[in-house]
C-alpha positions in Angstrom: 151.8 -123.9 4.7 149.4 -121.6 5.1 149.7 -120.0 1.5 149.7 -123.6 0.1 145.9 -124.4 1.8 144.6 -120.7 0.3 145.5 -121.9 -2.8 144.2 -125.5 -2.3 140.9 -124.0 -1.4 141.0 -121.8 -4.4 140.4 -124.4 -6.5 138.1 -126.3 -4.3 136.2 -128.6 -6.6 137.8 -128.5 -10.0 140.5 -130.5 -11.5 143.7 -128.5 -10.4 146.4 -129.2 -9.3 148.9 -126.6 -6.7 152.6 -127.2 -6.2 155.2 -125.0 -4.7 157.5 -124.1 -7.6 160.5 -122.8 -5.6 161.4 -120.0 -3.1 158.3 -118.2 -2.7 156.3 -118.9 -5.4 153.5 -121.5 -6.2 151.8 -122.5 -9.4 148.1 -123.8 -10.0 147.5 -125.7 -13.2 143.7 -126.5 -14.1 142.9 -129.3 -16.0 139.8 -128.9 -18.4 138.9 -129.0 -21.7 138.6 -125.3 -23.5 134.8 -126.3 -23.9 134.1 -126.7 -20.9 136.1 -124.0 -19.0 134.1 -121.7 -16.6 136.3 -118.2 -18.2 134.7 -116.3 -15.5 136.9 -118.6 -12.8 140.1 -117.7 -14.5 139.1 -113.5 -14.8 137.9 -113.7 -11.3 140.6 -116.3 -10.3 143.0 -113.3 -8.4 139.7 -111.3 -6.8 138.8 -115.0 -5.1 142.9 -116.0 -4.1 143.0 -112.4 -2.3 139.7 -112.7 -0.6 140.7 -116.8 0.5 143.9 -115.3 1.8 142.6 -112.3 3.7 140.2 -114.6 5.5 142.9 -116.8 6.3 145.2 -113.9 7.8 142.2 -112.5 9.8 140.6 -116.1 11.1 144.6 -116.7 12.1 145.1 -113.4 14.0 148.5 -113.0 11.7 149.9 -109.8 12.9 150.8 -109.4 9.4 149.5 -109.3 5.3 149.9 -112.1 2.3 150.3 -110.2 -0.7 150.3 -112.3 -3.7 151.4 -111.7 -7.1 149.5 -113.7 -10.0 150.8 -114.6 -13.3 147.7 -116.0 -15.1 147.5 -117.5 -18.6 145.0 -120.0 -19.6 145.1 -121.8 -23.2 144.3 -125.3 -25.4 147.3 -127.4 -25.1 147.9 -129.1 -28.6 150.7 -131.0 -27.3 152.9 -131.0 -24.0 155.7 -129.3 -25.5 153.3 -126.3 -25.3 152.8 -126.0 -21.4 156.8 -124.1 -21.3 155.3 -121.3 -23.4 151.6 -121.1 -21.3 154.5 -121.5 -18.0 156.6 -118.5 -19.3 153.9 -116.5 -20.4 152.6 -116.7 -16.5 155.9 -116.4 -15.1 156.4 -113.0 -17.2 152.8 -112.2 -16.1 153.5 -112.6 -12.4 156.9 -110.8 -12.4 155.8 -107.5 -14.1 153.1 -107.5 -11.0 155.3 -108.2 -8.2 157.5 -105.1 -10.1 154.2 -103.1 -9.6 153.3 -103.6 -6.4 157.0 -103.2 -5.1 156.9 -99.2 -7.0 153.6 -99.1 -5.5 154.9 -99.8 -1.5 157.8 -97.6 -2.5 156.0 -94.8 -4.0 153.3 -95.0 -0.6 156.5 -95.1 2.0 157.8 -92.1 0.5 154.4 -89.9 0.7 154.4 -91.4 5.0 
């Protein structure tokens, strides 16, 4: 639940739209035309979801972190046949992170 309202908030007056996708992961689709798409949202998009999230955990005294792993891809949509290979592409995206950050925990709990 509270995952799902850090992501709501992370898209806090634009058109998007946030949905649990299954098991632990959750997908954000923003609707916009190319022309009028703020690029800097979508390169900052991960910075602002970590910072939402870490304010959540601490406001929340959760005796524990929210890690995320993001998948991001942004594109013009010619036809809907087209959002499979934009969802793919993110869903490539987001595993080869969650890979890297689970080498990364691995690689710090053997240095402790």
């Amino acid at each position: 639940k509270g995952v799902a309202g850090c992501l709501k908030e992370s898209v806090e007056g634009r058109n998007g739209i946030c949905a649990r996708f299954g098991g632990d992961e959750y997908i954000v689709v923003m609707i916009e035309e190319k022309k009028d798409a703020d690029l800097s949202f979508y390169e900052n998009y991960e910075k602002l979801l970590r910072g939402i999230l870490e304010q959540f955990v601490k406001e929340n005294r959760r005796p524990y972190e929210i890690g995320v792993s993001v998948g991001l891809v942004y594109g013009k949509l010619n036809d809907m046949s087209e959002i499979d290979i934009l969802m793919k592409e993110a869903d490539d995206m987001m595993y080869r992170q969650k890979s890297e950050h689970r080498q990364s925990r691995a690689s710090q709990e053997k240095q402790i």
